[in-house]
N, C-alpha and C positions, 0 to 999 in steps of 0.2 A: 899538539899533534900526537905523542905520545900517552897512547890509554883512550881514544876520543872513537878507536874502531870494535864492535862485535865481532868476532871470526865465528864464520859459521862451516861446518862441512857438509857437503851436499851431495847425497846419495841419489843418484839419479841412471839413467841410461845414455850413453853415447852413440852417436851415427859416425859415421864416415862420411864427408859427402865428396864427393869429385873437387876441383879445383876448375876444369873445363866445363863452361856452362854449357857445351855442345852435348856433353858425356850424357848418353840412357842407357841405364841399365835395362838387359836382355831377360831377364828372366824375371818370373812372377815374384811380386816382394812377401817375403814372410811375414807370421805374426810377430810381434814382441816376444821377446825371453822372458822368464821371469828376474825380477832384479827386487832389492833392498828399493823401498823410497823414504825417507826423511831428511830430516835438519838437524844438527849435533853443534852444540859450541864443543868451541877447541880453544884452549889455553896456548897463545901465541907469544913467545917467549922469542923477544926481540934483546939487544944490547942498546940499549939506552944512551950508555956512556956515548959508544958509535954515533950515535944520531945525533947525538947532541955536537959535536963533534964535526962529525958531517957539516951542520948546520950554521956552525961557528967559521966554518972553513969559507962555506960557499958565501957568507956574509959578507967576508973580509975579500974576497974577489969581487963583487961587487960595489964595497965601498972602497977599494983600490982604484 
């Protein structure tokens, strides 16, 4: 489980959107802004020992 993920960063645009499916918005909708778009790996710097750990933990609860 540890080493088996790509992290990637994701430059993209965000909305807001309502929470109430009732909600319209009143006013005409704008264009896009301009924004950054691509894909970036990222060196994800996790504690291993931790997890491992973790995993030894949750084991022993289970086979208790």
């Amino acid at each position: 489980m540890i080493g088996d993920l790509e992290v990637l960063q994701i430059k993209t645009y965000r909305y807001i959107y309502p929470l109430c499916k009732h909600f319209r918005f009143i006013k005409p909708e704008k264009p896009y802004p301009q924004y950054e778009k691509g894909i970036e790996p990222v060196e994800w710097n996790r504690d291993k020992r931790k997890i491992k750990e973790n995993i030894i933990m949750l084991l022993d609860k289970v086979a208790a």
